[in-house]
PQR file with spaces between the fields and no chain letter, atoms N, CA, C, O and H, PARSE charges and radii, in Angstrom:
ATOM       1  N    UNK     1       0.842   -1.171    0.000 -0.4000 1.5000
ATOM       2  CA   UNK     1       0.000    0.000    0.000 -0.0000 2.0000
ATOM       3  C    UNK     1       0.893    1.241    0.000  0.5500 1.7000
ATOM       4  O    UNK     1       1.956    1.187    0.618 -0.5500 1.4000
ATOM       5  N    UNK     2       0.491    2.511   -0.739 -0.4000 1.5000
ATOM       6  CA   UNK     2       1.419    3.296   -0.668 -0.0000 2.0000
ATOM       7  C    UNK     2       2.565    3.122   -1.378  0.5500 1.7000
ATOM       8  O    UNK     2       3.210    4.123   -1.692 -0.5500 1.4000
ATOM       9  H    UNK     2      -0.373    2.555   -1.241  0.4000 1.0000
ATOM      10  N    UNK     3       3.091    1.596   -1.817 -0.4000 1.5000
ATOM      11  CA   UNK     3       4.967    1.459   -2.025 -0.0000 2.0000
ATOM      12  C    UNK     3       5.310    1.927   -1.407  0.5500 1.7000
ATOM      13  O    UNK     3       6.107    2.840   -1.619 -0.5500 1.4000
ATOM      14  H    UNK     3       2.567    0.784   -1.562  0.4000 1.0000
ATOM      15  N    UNK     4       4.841    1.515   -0.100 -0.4000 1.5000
ATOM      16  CA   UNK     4       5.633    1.336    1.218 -0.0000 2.0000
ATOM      17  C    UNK     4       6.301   -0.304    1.250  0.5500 1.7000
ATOM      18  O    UNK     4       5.476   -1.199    1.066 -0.5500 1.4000
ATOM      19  H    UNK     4       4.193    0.772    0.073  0.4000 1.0000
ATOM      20  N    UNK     5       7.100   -0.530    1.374 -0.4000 1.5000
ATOM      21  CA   UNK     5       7.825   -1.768    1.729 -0.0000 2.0000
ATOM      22  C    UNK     5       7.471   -2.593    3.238  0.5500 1.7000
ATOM      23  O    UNK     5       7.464   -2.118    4.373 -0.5500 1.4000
ATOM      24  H    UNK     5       7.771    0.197    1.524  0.4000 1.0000
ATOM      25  N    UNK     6       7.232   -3.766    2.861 -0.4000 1.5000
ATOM      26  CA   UNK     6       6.762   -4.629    4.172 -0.0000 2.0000
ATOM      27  C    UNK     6       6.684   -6.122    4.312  0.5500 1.7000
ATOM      28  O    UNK     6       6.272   -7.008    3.564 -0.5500 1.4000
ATOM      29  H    UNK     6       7.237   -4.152    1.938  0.4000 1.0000
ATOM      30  N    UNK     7       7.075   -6.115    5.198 -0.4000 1.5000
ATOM      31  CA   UNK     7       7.217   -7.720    5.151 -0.0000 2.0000
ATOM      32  C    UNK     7       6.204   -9.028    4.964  0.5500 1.7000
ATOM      33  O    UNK     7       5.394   -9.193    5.875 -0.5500 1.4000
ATOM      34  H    UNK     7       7.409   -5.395    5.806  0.4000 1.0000
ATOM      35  N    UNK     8       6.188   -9.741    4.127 -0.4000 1.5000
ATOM      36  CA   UNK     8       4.810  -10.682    4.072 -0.0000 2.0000
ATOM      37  C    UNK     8       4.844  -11.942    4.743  0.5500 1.7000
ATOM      38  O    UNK     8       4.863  -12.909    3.982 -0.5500 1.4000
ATOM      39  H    UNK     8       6.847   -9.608    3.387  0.4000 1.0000
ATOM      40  N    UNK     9       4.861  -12.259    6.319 -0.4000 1.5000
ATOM      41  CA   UNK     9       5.087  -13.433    6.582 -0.0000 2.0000
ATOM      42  C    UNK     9       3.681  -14.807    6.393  0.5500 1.7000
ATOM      43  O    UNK     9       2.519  -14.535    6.090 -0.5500 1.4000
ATOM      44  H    UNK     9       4.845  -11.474    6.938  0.4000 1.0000
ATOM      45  N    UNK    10       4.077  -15.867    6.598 -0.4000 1.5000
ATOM      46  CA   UNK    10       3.286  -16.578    6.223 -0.0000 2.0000
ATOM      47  C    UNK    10       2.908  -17.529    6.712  0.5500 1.7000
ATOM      48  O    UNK    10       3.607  -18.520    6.503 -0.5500 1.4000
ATOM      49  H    UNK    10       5.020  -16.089    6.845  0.4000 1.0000
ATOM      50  N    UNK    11       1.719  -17.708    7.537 -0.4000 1.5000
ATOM      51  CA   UNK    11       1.056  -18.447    8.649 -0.0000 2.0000
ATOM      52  C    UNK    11       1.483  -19.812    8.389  0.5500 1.7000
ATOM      53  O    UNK    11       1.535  -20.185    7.217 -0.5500 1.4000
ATOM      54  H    UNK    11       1.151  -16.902    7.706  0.4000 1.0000
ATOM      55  N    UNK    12       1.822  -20.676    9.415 -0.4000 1.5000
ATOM      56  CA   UNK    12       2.074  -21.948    9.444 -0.0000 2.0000
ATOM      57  C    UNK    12       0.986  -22.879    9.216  0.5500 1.7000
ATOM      58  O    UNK    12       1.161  -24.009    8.760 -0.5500 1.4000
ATOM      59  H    UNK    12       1.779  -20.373   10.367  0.4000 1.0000
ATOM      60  N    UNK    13      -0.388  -22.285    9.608 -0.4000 1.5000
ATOM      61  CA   UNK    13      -1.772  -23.088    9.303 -0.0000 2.0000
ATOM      62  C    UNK    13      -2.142  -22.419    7.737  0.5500 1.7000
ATOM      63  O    UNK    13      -3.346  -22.196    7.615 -0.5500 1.4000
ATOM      64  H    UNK    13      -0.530  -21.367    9.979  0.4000 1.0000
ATOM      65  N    UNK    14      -1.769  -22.263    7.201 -0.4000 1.5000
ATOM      66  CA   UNK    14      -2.567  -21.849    6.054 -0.0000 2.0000
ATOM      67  C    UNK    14      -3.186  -22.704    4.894  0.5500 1.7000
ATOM      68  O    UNK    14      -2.685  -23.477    4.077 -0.5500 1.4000
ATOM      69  H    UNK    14      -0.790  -22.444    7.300  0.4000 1.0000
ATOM      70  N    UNK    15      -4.478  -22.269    5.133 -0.4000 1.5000
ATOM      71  CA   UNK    15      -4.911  -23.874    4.291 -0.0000 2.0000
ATOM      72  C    UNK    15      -5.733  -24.291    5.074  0.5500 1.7000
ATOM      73  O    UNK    15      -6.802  -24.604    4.548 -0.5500 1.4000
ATOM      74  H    UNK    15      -4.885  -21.641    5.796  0.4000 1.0000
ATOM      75  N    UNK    16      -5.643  -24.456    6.400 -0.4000 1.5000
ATOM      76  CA   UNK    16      -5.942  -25.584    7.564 -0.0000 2.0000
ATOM      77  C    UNK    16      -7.714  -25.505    7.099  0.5500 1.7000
ATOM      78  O    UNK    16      -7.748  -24.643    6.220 -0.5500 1.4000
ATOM      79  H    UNK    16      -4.775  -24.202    6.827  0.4000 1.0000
ATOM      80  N    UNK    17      -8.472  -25.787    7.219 -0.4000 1.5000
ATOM      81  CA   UNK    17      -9.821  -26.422    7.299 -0.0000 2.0000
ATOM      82  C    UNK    17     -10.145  -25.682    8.885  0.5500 1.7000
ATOM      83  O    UNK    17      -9.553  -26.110    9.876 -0.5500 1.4000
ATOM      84  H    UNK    17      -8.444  -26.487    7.933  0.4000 1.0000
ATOM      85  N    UNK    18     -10.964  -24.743    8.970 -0.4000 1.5000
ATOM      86  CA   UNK    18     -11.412  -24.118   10.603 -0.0000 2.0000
ATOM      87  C    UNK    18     -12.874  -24.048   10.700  0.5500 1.7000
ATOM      88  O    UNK    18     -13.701  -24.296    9.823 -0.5500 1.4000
ATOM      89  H    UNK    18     -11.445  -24.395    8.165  0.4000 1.0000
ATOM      90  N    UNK    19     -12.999  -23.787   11.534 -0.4000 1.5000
ATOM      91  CA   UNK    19     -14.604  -23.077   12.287 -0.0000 2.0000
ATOM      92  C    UNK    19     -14.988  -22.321   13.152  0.5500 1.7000
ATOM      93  O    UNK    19     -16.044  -22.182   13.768 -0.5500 1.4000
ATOM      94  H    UNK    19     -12.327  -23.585   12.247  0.4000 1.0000
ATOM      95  N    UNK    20     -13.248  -21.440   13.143 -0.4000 1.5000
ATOM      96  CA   UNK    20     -13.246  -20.679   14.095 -0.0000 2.0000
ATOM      97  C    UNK    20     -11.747  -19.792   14.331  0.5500 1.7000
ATOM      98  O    UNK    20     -10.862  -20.485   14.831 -0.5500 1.4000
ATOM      99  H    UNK    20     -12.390  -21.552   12.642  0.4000 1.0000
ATOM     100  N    UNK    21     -11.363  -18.330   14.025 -0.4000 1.5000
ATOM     101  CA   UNK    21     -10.351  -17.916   14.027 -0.0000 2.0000
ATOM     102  C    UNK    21      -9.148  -18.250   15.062  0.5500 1.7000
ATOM     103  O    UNK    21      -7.940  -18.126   14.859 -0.5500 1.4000
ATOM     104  H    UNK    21     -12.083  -17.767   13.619  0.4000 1.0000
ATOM     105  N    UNK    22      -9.847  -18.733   16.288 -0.4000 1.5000
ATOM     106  CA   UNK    22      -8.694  -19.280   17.318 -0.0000 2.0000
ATOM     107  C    UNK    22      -8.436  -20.393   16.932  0.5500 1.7000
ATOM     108  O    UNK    22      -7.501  -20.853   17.587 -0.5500 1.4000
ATOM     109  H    UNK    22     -10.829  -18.833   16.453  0.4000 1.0000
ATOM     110  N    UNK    23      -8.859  -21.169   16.070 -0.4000 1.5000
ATOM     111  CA   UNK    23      -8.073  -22.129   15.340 -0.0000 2.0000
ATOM     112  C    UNK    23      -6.709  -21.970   14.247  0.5500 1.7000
ATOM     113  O    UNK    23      -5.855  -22.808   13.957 -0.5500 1.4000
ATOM     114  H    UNK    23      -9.619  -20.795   15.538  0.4000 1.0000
ATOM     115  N    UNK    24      -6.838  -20.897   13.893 -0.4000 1.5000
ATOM     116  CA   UNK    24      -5.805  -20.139   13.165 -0.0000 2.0000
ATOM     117  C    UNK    24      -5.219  -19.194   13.974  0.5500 1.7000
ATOM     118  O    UNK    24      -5.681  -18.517   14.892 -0.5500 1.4000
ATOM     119  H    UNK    24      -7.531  -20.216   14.128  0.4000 1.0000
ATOM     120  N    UNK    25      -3.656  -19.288   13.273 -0.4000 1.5000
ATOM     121  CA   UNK    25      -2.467  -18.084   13.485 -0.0000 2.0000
ATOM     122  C    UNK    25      -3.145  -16.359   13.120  0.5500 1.7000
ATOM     123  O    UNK    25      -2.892  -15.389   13.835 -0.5500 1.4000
ATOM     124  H    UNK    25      -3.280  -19.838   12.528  0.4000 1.0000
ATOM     125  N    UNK    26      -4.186  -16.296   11.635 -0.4000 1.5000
ATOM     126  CA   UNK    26      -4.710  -15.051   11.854 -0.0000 2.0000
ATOM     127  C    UNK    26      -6.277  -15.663   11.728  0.5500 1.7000
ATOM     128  O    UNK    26      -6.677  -16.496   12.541 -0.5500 1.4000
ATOM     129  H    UNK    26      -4.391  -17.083   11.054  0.4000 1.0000
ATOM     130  N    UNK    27      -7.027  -15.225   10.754 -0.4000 1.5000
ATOM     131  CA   UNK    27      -8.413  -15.153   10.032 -0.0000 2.0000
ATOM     132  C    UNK    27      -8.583  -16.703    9.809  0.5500 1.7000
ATOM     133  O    UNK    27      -7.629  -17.419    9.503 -0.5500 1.4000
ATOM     134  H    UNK    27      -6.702  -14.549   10.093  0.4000 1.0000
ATOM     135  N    UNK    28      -9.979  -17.209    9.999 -0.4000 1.5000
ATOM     136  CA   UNK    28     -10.759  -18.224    9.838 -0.0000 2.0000
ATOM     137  C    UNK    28     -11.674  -17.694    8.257  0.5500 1.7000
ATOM     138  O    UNK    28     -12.898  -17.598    8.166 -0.5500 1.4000
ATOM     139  H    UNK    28     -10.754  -16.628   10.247  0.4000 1.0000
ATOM     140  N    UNK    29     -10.862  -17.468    7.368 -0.4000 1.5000
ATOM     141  CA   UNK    29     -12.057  -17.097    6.360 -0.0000 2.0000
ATOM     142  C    UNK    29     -13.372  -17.706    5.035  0.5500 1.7000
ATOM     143  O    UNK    29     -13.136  -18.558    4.178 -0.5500 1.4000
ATOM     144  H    UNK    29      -9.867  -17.546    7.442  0.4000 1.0000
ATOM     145  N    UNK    30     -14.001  -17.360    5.127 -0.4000 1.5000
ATOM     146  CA   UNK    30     -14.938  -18.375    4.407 -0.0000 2.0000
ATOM     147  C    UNK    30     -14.769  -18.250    2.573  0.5500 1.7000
ATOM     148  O    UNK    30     -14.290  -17.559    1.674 -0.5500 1.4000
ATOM     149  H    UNK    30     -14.193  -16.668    5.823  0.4000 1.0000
ATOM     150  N    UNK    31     -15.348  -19.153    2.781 -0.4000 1.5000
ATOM     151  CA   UNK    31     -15.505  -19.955    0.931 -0.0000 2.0000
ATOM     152  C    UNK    31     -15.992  -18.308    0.234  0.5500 1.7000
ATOM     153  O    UNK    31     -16.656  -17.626    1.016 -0.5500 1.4000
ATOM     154  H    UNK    31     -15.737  -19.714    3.511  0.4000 1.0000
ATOM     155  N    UNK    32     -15.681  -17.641   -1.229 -0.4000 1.5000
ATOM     156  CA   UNK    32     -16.325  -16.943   -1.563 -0.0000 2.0000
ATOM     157  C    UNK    32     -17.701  -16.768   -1.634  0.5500 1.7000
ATOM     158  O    UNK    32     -18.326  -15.710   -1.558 -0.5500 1.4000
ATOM     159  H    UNK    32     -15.142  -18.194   -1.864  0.4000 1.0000
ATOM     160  N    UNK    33     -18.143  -17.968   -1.795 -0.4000 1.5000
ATOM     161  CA   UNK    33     -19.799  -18.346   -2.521 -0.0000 2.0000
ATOM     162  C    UNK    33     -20.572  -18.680   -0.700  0.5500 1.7000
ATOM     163  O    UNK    33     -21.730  -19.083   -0.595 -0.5500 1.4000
ATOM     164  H    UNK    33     -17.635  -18.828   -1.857  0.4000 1.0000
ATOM     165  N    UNK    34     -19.657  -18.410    0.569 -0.4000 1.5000
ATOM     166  CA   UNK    34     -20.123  -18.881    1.580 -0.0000 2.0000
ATOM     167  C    UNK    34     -21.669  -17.842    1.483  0.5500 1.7000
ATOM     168  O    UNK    34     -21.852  -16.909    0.701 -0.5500 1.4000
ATOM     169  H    UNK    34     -18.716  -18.082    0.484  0.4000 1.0000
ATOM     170  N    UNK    35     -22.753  -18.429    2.667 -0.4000 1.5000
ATOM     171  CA   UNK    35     -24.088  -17.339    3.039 -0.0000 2.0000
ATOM     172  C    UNK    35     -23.398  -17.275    4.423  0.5500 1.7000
ATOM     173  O    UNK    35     -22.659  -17.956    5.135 -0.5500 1.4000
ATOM     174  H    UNK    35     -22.604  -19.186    3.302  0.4000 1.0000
ATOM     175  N    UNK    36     -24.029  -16.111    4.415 -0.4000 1.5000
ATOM     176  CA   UNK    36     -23.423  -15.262    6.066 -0.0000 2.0000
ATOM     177  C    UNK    36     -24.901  -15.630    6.743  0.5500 1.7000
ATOM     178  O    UNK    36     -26.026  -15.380    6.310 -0.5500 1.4000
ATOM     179  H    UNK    36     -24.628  -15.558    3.836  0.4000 1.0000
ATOM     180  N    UNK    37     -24.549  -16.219    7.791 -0.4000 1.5000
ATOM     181  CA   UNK    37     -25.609  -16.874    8.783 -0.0000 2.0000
ATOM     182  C    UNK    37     -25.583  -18.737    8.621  0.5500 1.7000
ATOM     183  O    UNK    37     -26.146  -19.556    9.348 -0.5500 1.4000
ATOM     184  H    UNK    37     -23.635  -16.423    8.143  0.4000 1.0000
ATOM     185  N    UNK    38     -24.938  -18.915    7.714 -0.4000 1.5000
ATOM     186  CA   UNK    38     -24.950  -20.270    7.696 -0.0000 2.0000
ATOM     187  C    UNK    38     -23.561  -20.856    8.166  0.5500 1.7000
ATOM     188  O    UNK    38     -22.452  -20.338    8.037 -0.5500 1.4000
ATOM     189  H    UNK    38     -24.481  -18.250    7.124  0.4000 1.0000
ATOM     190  N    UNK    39     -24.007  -22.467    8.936 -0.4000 1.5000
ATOM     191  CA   UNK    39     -22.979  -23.101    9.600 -0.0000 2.0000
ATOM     192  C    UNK    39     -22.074  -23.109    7.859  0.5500 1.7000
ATOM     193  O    UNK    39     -22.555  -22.842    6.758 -0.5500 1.4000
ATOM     194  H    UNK    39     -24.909  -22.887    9.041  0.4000 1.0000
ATOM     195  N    UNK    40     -20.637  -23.528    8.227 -0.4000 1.5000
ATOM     196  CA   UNK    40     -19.752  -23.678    7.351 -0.0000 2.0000
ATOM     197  C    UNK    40     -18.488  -23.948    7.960  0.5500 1.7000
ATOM     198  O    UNK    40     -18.490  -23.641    9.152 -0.5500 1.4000
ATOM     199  H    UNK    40     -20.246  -23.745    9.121  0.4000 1.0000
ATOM     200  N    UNK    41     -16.942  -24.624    7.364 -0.4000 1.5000
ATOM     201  CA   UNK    41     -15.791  -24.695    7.616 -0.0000 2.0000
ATOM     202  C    UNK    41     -15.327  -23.377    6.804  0.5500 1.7000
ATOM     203  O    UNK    41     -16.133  -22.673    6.196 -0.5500 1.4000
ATOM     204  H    UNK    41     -16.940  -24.874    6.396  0.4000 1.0000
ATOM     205  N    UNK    42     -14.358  -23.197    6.844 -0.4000 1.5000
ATOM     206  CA   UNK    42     -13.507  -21.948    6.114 -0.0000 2.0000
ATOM     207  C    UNK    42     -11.750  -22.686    6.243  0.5500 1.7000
ATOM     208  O    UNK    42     -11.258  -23.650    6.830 -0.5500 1.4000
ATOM     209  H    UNK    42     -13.703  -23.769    7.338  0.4000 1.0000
ATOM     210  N    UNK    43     -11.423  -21.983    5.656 -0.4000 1.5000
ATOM     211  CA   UNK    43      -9.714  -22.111    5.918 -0.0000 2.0000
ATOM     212  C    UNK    43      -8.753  -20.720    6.702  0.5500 1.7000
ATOM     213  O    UNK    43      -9.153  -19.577    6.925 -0.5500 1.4000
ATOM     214  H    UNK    43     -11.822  -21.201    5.179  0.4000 1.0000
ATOM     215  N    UNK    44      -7.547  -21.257    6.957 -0.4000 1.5000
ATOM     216  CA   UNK    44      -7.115  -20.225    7.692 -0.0000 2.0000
ATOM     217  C    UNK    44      -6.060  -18.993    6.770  0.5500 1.7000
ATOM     218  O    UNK    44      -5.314  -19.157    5.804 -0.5500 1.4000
ATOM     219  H    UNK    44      -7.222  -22.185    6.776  0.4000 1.0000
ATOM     220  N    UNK    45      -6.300  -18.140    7.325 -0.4000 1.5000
ATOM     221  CA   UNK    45      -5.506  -17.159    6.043 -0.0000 2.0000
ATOM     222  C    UNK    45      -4.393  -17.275    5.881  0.5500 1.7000
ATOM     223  O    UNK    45      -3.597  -17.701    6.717 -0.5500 1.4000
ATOM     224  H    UNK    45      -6.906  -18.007    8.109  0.4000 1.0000
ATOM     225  N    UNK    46      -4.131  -16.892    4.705 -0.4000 1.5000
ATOM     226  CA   UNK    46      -2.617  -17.709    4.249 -0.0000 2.0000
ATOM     227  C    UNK    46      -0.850  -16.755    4.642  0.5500 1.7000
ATOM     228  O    UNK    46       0.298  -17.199    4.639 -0.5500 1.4000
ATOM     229  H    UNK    46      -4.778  -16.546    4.025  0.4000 1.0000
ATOM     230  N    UNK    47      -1.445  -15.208    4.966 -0.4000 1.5000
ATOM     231  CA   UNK    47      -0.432  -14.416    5.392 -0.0000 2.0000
ATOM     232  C    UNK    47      -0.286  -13.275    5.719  0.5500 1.7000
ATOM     233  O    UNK    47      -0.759  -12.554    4.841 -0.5500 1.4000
ATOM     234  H    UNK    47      -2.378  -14.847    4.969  0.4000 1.0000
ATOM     235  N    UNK    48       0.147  -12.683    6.574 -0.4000 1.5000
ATOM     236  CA   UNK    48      -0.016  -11.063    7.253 -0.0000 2.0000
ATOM     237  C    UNK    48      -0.546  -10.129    6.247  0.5500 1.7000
ATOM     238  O    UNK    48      -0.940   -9.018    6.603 -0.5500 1.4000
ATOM     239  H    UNK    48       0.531  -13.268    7.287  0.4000 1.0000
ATOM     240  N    UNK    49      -0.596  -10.612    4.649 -0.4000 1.5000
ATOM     241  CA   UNK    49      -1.335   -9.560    3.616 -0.0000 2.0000
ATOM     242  C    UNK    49      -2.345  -10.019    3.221  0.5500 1.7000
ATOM     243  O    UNK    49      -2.999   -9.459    2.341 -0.5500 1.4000
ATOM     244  H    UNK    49      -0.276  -11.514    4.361  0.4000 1.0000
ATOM     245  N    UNK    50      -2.717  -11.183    3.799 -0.4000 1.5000
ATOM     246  CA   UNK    50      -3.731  -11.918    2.934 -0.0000 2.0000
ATOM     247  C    UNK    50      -5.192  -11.355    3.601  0.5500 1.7000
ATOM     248  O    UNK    50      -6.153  -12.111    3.746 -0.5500 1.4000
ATOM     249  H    UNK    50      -2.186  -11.638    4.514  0.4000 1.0000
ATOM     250  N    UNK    51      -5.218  -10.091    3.939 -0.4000 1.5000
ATOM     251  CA   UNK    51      -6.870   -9.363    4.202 -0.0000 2.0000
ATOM     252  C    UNK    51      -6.964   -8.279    3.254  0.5500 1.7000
ATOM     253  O    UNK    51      -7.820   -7.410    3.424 -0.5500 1.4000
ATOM     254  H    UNK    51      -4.438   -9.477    3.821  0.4000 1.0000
ATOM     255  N    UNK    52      -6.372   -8.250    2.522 -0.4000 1.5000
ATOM     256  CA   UNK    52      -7.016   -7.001    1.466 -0.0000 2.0000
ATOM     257  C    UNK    52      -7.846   -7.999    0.170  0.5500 1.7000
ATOM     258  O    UNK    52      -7.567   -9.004   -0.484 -0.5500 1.4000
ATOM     259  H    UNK    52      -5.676   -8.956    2.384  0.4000 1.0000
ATOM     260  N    UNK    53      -9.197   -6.870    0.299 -0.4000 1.5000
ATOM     261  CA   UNK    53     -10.394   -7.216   -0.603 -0.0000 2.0000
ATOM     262  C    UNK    53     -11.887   -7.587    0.055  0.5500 1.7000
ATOM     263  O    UNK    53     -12.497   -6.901    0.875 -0.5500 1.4000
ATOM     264  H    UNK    53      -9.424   -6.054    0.830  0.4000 1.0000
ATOM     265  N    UNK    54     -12.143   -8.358   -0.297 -0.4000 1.5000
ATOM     266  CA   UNK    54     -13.939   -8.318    0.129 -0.0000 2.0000
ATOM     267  C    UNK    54     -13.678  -10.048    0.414  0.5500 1.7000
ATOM     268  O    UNK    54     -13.099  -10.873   -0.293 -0.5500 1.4000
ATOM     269  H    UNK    54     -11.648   -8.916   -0.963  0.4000 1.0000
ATOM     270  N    UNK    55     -14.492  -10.229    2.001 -0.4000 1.5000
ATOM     271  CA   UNK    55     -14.412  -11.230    2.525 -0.0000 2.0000
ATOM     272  C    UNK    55     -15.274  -11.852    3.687  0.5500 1.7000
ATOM     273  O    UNK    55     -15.654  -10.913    4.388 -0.5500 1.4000
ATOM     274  H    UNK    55     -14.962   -9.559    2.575  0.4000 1.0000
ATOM     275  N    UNK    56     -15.666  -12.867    4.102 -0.4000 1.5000
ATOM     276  CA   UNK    56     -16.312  -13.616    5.278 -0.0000 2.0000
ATOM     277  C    UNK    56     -15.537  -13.890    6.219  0.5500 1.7000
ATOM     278  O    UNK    56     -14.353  -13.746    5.915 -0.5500 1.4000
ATOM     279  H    UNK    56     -15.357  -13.629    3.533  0.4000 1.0000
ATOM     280  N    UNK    57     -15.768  -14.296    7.444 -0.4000 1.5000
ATOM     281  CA   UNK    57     -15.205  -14.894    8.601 -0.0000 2.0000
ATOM     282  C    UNK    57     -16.074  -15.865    9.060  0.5500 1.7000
ATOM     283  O    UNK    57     -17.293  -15.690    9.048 -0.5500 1.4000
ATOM     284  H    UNK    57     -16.730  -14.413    7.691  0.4000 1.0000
ATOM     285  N    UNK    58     -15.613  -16.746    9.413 -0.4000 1.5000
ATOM     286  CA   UNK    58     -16.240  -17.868   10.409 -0.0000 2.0000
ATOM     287  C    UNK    58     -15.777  -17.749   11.967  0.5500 1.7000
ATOM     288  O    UNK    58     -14.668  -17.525   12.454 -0.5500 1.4000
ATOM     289  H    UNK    58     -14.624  -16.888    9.423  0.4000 1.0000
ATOM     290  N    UNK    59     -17.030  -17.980   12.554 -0.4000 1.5000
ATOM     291  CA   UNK    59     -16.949  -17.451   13.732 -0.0000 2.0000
ATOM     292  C    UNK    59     -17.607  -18.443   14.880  0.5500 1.7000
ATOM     293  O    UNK    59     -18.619  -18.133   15.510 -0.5500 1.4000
ATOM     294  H    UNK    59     -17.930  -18.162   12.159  0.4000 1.0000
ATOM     295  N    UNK    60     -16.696  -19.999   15.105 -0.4000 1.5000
ATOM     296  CA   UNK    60     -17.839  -20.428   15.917 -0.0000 2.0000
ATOM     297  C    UNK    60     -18.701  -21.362   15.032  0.5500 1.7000
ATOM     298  O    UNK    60     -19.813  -21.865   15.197 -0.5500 1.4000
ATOM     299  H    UNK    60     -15.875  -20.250   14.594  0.4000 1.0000
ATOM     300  N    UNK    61     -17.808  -21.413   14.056 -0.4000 1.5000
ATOM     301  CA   UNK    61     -19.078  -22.578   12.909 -0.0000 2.0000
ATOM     302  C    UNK    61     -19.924  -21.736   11.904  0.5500 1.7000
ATOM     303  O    UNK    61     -20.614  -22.147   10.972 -0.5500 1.4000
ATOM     304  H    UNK    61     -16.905  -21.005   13.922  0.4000 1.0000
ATOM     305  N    UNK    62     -19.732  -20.625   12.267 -0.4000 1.5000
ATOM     306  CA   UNK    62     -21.160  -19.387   11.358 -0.0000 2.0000
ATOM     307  C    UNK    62     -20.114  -18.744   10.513  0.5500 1.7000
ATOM     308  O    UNK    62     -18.967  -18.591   10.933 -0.5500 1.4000
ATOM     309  H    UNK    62     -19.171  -20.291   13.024  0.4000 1.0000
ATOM     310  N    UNK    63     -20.605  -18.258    8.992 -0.4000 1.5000
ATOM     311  CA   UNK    63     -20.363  -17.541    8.315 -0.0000 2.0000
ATOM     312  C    UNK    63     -20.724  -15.816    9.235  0.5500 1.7000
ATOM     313  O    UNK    63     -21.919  -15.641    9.475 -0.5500 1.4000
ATOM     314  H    UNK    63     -21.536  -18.382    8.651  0.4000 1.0000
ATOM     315  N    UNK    64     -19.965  -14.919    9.592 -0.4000 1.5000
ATOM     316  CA   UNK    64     -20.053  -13.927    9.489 -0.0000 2.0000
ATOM     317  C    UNK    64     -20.058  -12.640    8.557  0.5500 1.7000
ATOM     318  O    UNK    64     -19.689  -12.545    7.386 -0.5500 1.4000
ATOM     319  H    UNK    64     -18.995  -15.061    9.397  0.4000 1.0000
ATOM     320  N    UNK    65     -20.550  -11.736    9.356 -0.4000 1.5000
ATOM     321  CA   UNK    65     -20.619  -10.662    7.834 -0.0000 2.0000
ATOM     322  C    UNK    65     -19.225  -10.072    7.594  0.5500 1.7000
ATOM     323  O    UNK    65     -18.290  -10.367    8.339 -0.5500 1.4000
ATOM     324  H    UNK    65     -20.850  -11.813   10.307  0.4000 1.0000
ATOM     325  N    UNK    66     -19.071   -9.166    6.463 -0.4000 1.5000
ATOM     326  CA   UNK    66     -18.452   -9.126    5.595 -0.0000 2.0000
ATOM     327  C    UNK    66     -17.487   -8.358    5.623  0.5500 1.7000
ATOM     328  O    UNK    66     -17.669   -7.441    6.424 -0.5500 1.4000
ATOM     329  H    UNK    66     -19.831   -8.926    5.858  0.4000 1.0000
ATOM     330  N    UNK    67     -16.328   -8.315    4.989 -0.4000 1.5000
ATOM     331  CA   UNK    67     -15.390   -6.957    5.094 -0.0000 2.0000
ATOM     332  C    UNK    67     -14.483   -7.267    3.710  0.5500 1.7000
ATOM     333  O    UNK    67     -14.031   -8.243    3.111 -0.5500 1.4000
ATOM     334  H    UNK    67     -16.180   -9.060    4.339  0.4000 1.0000
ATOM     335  N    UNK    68     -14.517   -5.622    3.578 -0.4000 1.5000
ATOM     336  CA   UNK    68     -13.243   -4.924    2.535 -0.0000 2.0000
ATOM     337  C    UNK    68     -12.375   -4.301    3.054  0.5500 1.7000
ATOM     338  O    UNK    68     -12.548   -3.568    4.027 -0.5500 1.4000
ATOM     339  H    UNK    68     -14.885   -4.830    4.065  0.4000 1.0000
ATOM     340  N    UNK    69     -11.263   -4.505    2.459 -0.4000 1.5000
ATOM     341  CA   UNK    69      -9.789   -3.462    3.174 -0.0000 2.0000
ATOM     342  C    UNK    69      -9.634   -3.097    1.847  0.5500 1.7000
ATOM     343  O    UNK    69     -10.243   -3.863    1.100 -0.5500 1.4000
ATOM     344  H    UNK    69     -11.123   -5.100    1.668  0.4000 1.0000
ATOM     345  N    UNK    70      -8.950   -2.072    1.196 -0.4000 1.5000
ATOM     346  CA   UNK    70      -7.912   -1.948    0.380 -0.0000 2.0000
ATOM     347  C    UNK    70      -6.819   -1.877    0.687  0.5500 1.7000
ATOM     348  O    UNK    70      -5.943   -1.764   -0.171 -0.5500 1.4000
ATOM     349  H    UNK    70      -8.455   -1.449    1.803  0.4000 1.0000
């Protein structure tokens, strides 16, 4: 952001199959096509940059609502 320079490290669970962000190093995030309110697995985010754009969380087994970063 900016071309600012920064480091991209990269979660050791990434990938992992969750239902819940304390199952992951960061984000529990859901399937694109997930519904927000519905039970679901998600995977865990793949690296300290991997939250920019439009996205779900699982929270507890539930699709949560939504977020964008740029």
């Amino acid at each position: 952001m900016f071309g600012t320079p920064a480091c991209v490290i990269p979660y050791p669970d990434a990938g992992k199959a969750c239902k819940d962000g304390s199952e992951c190093e960061g984000l529990c995030k859901a399937a694109p096509d997930a519904v927000i309110g519905a039970e679901a697995t998600g995977t865990c985010q793949k690296d300290t940059h991997d939250i920019y754009g439009c996205y779900d969380e699982i929270k507890a087994g539930v699709v949560v609502g939504g977020m964008c970063f740029d």
